[in-house]
N, C-alpha and C positions, 0 to 999 in steps of 0.2 A: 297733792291730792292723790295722784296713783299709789304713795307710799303709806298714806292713811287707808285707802282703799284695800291694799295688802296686809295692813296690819289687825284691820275688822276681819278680810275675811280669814287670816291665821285664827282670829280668835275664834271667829265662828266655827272652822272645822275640829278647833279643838273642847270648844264646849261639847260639837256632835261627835263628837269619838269620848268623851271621857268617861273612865269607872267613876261611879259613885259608891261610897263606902258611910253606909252609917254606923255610926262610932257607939264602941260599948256593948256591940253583942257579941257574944261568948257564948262555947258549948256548954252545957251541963256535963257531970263526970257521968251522967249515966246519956246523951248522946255521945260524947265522945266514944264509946263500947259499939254504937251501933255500923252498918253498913254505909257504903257510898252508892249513890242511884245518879247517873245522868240520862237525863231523859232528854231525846235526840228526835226534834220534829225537822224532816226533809216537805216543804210544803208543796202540796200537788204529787206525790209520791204512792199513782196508783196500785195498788193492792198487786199486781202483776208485773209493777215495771222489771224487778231485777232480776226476773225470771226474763222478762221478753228483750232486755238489753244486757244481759247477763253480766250484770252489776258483780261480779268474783269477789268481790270481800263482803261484802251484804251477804250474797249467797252461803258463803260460808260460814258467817257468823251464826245465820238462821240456820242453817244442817245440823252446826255445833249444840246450838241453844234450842229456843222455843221459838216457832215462825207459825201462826197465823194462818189459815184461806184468807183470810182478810180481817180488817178492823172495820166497821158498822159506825158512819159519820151518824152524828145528829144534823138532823132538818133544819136551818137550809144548809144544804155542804157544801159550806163557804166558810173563810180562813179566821174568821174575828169568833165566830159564835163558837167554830169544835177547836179551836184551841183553848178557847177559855172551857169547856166544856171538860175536854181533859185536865185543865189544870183543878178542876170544881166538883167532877163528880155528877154537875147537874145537868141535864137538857139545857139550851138557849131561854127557851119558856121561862125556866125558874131562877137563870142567873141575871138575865136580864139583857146579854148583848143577843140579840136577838137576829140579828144581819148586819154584815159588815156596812151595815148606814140603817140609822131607825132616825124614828120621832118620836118623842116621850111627851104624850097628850098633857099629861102633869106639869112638867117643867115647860109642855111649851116650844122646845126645844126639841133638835136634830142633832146623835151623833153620827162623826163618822169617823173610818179607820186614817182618812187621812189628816183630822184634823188633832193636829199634836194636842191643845192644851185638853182637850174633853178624854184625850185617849189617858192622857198622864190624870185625871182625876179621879178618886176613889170613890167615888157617889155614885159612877153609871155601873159599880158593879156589883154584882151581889155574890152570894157564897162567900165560901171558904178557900181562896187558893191553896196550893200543895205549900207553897213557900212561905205561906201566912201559916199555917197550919204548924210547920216545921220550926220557926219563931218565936209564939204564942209556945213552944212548948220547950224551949231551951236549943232549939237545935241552930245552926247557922247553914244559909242556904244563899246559894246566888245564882244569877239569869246572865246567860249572854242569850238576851230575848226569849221575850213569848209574851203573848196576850195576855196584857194585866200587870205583868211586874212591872212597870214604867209609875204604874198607878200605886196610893196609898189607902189599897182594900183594907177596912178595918182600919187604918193609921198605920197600915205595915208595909212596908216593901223588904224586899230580900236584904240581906247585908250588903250583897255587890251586887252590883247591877251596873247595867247599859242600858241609856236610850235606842233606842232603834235605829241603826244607822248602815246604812248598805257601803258608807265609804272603809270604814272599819277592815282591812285585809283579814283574809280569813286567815293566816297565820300568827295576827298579832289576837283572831278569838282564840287561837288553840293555846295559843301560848298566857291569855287571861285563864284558862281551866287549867292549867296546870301549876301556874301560880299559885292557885286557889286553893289547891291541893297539896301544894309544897308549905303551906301555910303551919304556924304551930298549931297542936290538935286542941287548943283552945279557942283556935280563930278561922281551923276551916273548915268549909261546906261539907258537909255529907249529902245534899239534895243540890242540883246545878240542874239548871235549863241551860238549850242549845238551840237554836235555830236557824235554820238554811234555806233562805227563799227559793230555792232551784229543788227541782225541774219545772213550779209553776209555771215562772214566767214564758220558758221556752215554751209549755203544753199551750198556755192560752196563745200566742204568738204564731207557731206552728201547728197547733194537733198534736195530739198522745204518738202520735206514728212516724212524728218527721224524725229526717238523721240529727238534726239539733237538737230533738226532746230525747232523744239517746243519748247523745253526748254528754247532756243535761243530767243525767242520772248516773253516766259514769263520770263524770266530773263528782257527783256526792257521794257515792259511792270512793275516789278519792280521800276525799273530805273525812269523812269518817275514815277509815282506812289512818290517816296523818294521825287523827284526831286519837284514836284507839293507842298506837302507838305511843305517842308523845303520853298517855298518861299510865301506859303503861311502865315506862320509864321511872314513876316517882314510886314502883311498889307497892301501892295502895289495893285493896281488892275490891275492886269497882264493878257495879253491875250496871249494864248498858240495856235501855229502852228503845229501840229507835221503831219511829211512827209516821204516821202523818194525819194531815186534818182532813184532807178528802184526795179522791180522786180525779180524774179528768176524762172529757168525753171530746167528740169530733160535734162541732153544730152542723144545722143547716145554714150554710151562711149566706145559701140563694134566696131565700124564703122566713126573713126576717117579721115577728109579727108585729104591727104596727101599735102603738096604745086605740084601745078600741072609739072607735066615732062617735060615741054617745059620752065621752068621759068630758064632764064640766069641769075648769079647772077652778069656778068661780065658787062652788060645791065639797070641790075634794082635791088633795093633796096626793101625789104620789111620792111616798119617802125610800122607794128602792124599786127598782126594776130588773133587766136579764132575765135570769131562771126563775123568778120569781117577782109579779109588779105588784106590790103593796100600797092599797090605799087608805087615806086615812078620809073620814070624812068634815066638814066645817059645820054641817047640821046635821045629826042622828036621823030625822028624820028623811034625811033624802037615804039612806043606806038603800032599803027593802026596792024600794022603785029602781033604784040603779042595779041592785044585784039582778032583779029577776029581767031586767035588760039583757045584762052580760051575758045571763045562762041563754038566751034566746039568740045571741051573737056567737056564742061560744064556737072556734073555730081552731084546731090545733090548740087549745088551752083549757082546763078548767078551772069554773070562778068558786068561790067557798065565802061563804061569812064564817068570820070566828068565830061564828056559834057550831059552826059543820066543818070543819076540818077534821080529815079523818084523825079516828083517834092516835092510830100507832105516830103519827107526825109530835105527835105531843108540844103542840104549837096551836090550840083550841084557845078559847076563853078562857076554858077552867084553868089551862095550863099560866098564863097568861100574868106572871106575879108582881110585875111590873106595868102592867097596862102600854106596852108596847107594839102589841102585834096590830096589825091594820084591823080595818073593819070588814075590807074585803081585801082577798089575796087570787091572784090568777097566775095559774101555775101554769107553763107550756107543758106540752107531750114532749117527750123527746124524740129528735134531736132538736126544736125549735126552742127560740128565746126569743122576747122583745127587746127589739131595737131601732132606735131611729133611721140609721144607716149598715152599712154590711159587716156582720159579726164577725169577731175575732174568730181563728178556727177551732182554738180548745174552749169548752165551757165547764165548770161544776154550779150546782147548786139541785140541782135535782132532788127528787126524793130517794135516796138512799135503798131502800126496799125496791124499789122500783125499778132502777136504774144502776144494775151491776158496777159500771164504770166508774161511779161515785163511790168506793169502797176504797180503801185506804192499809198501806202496810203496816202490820207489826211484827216485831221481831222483839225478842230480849237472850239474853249474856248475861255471864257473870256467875260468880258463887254463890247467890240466891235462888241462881235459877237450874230446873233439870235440865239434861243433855237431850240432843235430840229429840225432841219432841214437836211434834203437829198436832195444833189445835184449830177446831172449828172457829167458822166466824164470830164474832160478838160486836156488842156498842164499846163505843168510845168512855163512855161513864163509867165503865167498870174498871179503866186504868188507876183513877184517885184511891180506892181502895186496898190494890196491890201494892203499887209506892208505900202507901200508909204503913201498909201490914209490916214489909222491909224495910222500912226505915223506926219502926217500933213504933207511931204515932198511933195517936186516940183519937179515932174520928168524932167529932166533938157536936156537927149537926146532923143531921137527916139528909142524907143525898139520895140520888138516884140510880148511881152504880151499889153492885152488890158483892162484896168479898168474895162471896162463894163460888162466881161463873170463872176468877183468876186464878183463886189459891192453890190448885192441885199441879200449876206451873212451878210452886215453889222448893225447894226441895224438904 
């Protein structure tokens, strides 16, 4: 029994580590000509950390390159919605993952990030990924992670890919991106995702301020640093993105807000809580009487119907293209959130305008990009554009970023 037991779970760790390689895509002679872009998400990777933990290889990259005040998360700024957001070009509103957990009134149904088989389906998501895009158009592209490529958007996933799996040593990902790159130039990527769950974890666990969300950022700050090197090594003239999907804040964690008194469960659902409790409800008709309750309770939070969220949130009805968003959403003030019990010490999810702390790094490298250069703040939807423009892609739908707020980084 023990040795059966061993022998399932060898296999299991090796289904969760394995590359997937779908067979038979090949560059075109006219990608092959074009550039390499890795685009480098450190999650939870405040707009300020490498400045306030003096991250030295980041620092320098950005003094070299182009570095940001910051990058402009889309609403809620949380890791499912502005990852896919940067992969898409669109707001959450219009790709459809809307908070890292929703309810889709349609289907019926609840995703969430943590549940594998809905994350790997290509139905809950809409747009046009970067990787899809790059595909569709002869190029060959691979993920060592990020929201979505696990999924078959359109019927497409990257060439190479990995599931999501945190047992994966970070030297066996570097060492997959430079494979991939040592590849013949018929068969490798010019477009690679990267992803790096640190310093979230440590921010929500600790606070943005402990000596372990330091660490946390010089530890990636490592990472890349390996990471730069190693593919430096293979000659290639690669241009480097490195981002993140949002910020992070300190909570109140004395003063947690509870779900308000008057909420029926027998009436209404709630499909996401924290920085944000989204309800949905089971009869249309009970909304109006419950909203103009909550505004009457409102207490540290405000309550919104979908029909009133403010506009710049671009999370309204109108926005709404998958009929995912609640009917009513209550949003804390900061620094509070709702919870049952006492809150972790880091949170995001905040409104973004609102709440500096939720702002997020960018930096970019490479022989695409000018030297030296400082740019103003922007949104996150404006990155799918620039990739595009450098990698020579035809943006093919209507998004929401726009070429013109990135181009003048190019050389």
């Amino acid at each position: 029994m023990m040795i059966l037991l061993l022998l399932l779970s060898n296999m299991a760790y090796s289904q969760d580590t394995a590359q997937y390689k779908v067979p038979g895509r090949r560059n075109s002679a006219a990608a092959q000509k074009q550039p390499y872009v890795i685009l480098i998400s450190a999650d939870g990777f405040r707009y300020d950390y490498a400045e306030k933990y003096q991250a030295e290889h980041l620092l320098q990259f950005g003094k070299e390159g182009v570095k940001a005040a910051s990058m402009i998360p889309s609403f809620p700024s949380v890791t499912f919605p502005n990852h896919y957001s940067i992969a898409t070009g669109l707001y959450p509103s219009h790709h459809g993952i809307v908070n890292n957990s929703f309810y889709d009134a349609g289907k019926k149904e609840s995703y969430s990030m943590g549940n594998k088989p809905k994350v790997r389906d290509g139905a809950w998501y809409g747009g046009t990924p970067l990787w899809v895009l790059a595909e569709q158009q002869q190029m060959v592209s691979a993920s060592m992670f990020w929201v979505g490529s696990e999924a078959d958007v359109k019927g497409i996933r990257p060439s190479y890919y990995y599931n999501y799996s945190e047992r994966i040593p970070m030297e066996n990902r570097i060492k997959a991106v430079t494979d991939w790159l040592n590849l013949p130039e018929d068969q490798r990527p010019h477009f690679i995702t990267f992803y790096v769950s640190e310093p979230d974890h440590a921010g929500h666990r600790f606070g943005p301020d402990a000596p372990e969300t330091a660490a946390a950022v010089r530890g990636v700050d490592s990472i890349i640093y390996q990471l730069t090197e190693a593919v430096r090594a293979t000659g290639l003239p690669v241009n480097y993105i490195f981002l993140s999907d949002h910020g992070m804040t300190n909570a109140d964690r004395e003063h947690p807000l509870p779900t308000p008194a008057s909420f029926d469960s027998t009436k209404f659902l709630i499909a996401a809580s924290g920085t944000m409790m989204v309800i949905h409800a089971k009869d249309k008709a009970a909304i109006q009487p419950f909203y103009e309750t909550l505004k009457k309770e409102e207490l540290h939070y405000k309550a919104y119907l979908k029909t009133n969220v403010p506009a710049e949130l671009h999370y309204s009805d109108t926005d709404d293209r998958m009929n995912r968003i609640g009917d009513i959403l209550l949003v804390p003030e900061w620094p509070y959130v709702f919870s049952s019990r006492k809150p972790g010490a880091g949170h995001h999810g905040f409104p973004p305008l609102q709440v500096k702390d939720m702002h997020a790094t960018f930096m970019a490298w490479g022989p695409a990009f000018k030297q030296k250069m400082s740019i103003p703040s922007f949104e996150n939807v404006n990155v799918y554009p620039l990739i595009a423009e450098i990698l020579g892609l035809k943006v093919t739908e209507p998004i929401d970023g726009r070429k013109e707020v990135l181009h003048n980084i190019l050389k």
